[in-house]
C-alpha positions as CSV (number, residue, x, y, z in Angstrom):
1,X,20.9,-25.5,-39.9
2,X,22.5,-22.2,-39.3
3,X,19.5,-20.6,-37.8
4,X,18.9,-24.0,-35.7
5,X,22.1,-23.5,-34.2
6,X,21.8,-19.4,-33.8
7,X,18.4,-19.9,-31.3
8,X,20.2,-23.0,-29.2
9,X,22.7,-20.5,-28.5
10,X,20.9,-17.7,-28.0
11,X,18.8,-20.0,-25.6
12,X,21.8,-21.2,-23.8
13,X,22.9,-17.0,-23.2
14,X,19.3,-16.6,-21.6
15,X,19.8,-19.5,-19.8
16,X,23.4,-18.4,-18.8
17,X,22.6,-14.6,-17.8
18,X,20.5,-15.2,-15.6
19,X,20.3,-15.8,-12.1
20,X,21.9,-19.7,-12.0
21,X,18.9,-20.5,-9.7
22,X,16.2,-19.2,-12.2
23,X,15.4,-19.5,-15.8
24,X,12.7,-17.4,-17.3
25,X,11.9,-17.2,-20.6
26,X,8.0,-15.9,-22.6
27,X,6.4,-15.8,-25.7
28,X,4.2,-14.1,-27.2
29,X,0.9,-15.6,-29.1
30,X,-1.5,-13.4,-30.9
31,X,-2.8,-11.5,-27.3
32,X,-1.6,-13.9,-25.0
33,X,2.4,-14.3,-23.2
34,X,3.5,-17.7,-22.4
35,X,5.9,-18.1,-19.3
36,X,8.2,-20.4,-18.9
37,X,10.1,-20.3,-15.1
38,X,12.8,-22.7,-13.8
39,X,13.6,-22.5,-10.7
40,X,15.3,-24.3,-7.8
41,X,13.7,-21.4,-5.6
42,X,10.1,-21.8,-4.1
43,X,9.4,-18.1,-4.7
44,X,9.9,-16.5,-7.8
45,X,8.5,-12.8,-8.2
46,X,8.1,-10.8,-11.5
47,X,7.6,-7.4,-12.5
48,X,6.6,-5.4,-15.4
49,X,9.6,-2.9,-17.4
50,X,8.0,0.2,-18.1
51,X,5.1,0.3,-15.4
52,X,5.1,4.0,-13.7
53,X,1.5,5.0,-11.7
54,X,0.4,1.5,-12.0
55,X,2.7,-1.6,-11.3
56,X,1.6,-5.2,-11.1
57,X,3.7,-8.2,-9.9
58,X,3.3,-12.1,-10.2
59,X,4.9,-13.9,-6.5
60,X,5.0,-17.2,-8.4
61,X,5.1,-20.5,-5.7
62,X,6.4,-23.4,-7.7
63,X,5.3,-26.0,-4.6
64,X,1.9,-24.8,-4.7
65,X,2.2,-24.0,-8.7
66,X,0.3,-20.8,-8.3
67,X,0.4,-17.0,-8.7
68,X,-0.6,-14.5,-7.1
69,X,-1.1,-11.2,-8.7
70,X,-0.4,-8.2,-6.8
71,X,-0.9,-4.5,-8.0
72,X,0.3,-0.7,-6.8
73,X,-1.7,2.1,-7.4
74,X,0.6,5.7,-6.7
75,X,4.2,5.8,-5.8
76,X,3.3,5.0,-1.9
77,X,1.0,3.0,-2.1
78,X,2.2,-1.0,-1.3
79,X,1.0,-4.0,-3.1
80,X,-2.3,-5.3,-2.5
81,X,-4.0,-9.0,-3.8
82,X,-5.5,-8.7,-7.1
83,X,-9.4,-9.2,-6.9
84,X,-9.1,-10.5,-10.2
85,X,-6.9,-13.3,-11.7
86,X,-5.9,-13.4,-15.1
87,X,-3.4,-16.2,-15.4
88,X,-4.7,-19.4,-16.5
89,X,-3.4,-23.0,-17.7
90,X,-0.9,-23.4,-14.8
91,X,1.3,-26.3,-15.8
92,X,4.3,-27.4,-13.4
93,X,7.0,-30.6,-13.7
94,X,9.7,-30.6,-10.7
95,X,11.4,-27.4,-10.6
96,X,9.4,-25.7,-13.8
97,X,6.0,-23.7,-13.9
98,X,4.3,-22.7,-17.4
99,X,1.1,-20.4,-17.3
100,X,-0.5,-18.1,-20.1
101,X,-1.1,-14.8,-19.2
102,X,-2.6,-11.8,-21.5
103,X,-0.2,-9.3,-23.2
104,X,-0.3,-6.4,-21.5
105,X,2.1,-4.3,-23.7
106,X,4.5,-4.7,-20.6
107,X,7.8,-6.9,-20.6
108,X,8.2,-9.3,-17.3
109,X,11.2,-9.9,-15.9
110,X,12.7,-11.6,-12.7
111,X,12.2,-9.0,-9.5
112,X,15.3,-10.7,-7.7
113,X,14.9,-11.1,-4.1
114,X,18.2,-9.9,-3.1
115,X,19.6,-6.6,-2.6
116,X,22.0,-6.1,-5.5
117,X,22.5,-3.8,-8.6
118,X,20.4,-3.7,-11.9
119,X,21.4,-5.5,-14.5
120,X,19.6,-5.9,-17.8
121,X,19.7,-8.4,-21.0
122,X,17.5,-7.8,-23.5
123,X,17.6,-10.7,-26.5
124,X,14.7,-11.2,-28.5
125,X,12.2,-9.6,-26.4
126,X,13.8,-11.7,-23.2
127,X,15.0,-9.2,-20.1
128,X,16.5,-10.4,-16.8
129,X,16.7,-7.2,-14.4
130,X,17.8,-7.4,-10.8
131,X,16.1,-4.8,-8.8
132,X,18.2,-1.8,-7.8
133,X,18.4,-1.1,-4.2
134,X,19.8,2.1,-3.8
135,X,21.5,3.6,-0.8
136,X,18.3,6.6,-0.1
137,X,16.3,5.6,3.1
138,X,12.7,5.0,1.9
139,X,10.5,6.3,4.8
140,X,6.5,7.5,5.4
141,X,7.5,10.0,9.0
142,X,8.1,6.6,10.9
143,X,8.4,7.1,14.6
144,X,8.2,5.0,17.9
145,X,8.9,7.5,20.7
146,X,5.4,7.2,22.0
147,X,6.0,3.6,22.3
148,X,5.5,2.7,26.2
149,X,7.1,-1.0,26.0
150,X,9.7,-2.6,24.5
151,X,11.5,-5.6,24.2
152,X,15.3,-6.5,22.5
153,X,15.6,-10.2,21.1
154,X,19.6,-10.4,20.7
155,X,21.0,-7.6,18.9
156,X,19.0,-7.9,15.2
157,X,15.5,-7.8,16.8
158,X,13.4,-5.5,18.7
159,X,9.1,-5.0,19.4
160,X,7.9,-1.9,20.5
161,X,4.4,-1.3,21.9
162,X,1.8,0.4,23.1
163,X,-2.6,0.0,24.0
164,X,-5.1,2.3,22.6
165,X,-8.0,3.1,24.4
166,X,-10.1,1.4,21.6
167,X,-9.0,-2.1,22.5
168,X,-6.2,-1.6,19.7
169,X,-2.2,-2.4,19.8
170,X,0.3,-0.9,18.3
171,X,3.8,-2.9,17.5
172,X,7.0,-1.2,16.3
173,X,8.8,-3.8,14.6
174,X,12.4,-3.0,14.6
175,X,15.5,-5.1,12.1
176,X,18.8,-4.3,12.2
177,X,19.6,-5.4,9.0
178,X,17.5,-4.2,5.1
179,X,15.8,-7.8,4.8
180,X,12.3,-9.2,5.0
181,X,11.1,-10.6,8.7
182,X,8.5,-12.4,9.3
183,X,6.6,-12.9,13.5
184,X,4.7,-15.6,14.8
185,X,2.2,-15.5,17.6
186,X,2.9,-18.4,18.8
187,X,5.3,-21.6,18.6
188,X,6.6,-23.1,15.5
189,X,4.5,-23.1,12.2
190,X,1.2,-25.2,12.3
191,X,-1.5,-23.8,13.2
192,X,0.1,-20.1,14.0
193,X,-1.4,-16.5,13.6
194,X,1.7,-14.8,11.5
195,X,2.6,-11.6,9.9
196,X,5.7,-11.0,7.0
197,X,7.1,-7.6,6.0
198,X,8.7,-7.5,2.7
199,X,10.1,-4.5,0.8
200,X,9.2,-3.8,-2.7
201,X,10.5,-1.4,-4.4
202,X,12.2,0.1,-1.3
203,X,8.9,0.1,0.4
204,X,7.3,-2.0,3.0
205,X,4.2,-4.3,2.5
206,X,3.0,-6.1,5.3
207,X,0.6,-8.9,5.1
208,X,-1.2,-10.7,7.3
209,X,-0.6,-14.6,7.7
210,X,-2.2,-17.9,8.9
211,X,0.6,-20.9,8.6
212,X,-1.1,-24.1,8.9
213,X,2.4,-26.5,8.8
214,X,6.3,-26.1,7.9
215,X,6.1,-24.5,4.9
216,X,5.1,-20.9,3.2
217,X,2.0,-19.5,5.1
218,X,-1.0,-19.0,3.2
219,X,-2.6,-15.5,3.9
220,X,-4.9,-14.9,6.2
221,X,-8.4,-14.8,4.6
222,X,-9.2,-11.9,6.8
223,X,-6.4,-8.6,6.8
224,X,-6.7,-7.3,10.3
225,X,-3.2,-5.1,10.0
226,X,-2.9,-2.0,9.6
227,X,0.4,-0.3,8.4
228,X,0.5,3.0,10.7
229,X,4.5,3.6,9.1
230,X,7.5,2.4,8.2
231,X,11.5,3.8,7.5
232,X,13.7,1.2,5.0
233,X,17.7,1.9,5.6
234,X,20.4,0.2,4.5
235,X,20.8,-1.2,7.6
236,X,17.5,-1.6,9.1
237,X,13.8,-1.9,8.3
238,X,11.4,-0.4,10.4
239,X,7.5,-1.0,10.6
240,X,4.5,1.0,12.9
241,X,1.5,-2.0,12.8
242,X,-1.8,-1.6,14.4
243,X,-4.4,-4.6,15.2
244,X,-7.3,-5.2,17.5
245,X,-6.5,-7.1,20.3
246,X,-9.0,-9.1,19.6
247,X,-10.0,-9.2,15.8
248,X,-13.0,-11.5,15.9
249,X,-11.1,-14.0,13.5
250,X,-10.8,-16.3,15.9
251,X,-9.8,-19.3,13.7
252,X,-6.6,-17.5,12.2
253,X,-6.1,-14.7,14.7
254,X,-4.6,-14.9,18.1
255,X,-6.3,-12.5,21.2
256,X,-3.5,-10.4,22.7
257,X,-4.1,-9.0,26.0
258,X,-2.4,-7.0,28.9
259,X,0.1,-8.4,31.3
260,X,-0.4,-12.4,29.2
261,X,2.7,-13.9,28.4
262,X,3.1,-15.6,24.9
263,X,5.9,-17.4,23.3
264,X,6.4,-15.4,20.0
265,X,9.2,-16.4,17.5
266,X,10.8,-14.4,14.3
267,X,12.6,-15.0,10.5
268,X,14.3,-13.2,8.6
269,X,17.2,-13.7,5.9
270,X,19.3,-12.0,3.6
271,X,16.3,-11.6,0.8
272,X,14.1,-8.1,0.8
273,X,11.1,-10.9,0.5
274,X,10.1,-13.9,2.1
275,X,11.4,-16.7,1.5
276,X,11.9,-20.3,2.3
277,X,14.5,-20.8,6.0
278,X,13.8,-23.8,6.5
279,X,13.3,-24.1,10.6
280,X,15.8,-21.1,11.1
281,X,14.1,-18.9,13.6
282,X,13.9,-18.1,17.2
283,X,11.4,-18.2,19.3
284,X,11.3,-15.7,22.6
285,X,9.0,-14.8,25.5
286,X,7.3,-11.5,25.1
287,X,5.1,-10.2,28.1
288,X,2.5,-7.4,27.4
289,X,3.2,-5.1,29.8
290,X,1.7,-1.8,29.5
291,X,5.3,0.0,30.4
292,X,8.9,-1.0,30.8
293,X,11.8,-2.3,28.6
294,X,13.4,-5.8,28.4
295,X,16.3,-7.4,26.9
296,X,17.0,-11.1,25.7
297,X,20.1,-12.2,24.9
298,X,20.5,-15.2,23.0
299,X,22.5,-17.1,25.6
300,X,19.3,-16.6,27.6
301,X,17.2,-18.1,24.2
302,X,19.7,-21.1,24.2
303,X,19.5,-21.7,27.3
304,X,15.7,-22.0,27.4
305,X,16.7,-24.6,24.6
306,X,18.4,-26.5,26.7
307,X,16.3,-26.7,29.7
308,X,13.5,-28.5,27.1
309,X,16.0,-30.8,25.7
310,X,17.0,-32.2,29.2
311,X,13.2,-32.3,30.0
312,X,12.5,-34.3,27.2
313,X,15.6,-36.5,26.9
């Protein structure tokens, strides 16, 4: 009886130290880990205590009750889709997803997406770590001086630009805040070519995005973006990204050509990755000039707002 009692309250101080919004527990059978997440959170990511060279991490979607396993090869390297899946016997009930993955000698824990310091618990094999964000810029030479265009979106926001001669584009994509941001090409979330920077580890990833209806975009079965640079502050996240102008997806990728006019739009949040905001974003005209600098303010954004609402009511 006294045992019985010792694991329900050992199980209640996992359940207590960690985040309130996620619960994750594992065990371990012969070869195999068993993972237990509850979560009120759509994404939950994990990482591995101990990795160096070689890092993996799990972005767990409870709505879609999948995985995805990513990987990192060298310390600047960023992480890119496993070609290989090894979790199997996905289970999920409400807010809970169970899967069985193989022991890798490695002990998971919650990667939190917010910017806070670590903190560890360690019972019985169990950890809950909150990623360290430390106050050291994280940069790869990141620079935007040759940039011949620009454009200002408020005072958080700002794209940068410039054409190749090869029929390429290259975007500076400029936060004023440490946080992940994603940009559409194009209005709203069905049917929209998108891209998302994260940061991981105090470095950027950037992947590539096709969003098919209000919720998190699937990614884009063809990578056409290329991460030039980037500089990660604690005030600001910075990313150089170069794409054809026209990438010959033309199902998930939008054409971009000089002097057109698009309506573009922008997330972002407090997390370091994406995340679920609901219909929080703003969407802006961006023109493709070949030189010159523009600035919206957001009374200019609102009031584009309420020219449609007096059209349509």
């Amino acid at each position: 009886m006294f045992q019985i009692n010792t694991s329900i309250f050992i199980l209640l101080i996992v359940l207590i130290t960690v985040n309130a919004e996620i619960a994750f527990t594992y065990t371990k059978n012969n070869h195999e880990l068993h993972y237990n997440i509850i979560s009120n959170e759509d994404l939950v990511v994990l990482a591995f205590s101990g990795q160096q060279d070689f890092r993996e991490y799990l972005f767990c979607r409870l709505k879609e009750c999948q995985c995805e396993e990513r990987f990192v090869q060298g310390a600047r390297s960023h992480p890119k889709l496993s070609e290989q899946q090894l979790i199997s016997n996905y289970f999920c009930q409400k807010n809970q997803m169970n899967f069985i993955r193989p022991d890798t000698g490695f002990q998971p824990y919650v990667w939190k997406n917010t910017q806070g310091k670590e903190q560890s618990k360690h019972i019985e094999q169990q950890s809950r770590i909150v990623q360290e964000v430390t106050s050291t810029a994280s940069t790869t030479t990141y620079t935007d001086t040759d940039m011949t265009a620009s454009l200002s979106v408020g005072s958080i926001f700002q794209v940068k630009w410039k054409f190749n001669t090869d029929d390429t584009i290259e975007m500076c994509f400029i936060l004023n805040q440490k946080s992940w941001i994603g940009v559409g090409f194009g209005r709203g979330m069905k049917n929209v070519d998108m891209l998302t920077i994260n940061i991981i580890d105090n470095q950027a990833e950037v992947i590539d995005l096709w969003s098919v209806e209000d919720d998190t975009p699937p990614t884009d079965t063809q990578q056409d973006l290329e991460l030039i640079s980037y500089s990660i502050a604690d005030n600001s996240v910075k990313a150089r990204i170069k794409r054809k102008l026209n990438t010959g997806d033309s199902s998930q990728d939008v054409v971009l050509a000089k002097g057109t006019s698009y309506t573009w739009s922008y997330a972002t949040s407090s997390a370091l990755v994406m995340e679920d905001h609901g219909h929080e974003f703003q969407e802006f005209t961006i023109t493709l000039v070949e030189n010159g600098d523009t600035v919206i303010s957001y009374s200019e954004i609102l009031m584009v707002f309420v020219v449609i609402f007096n059209l349509i009511f």
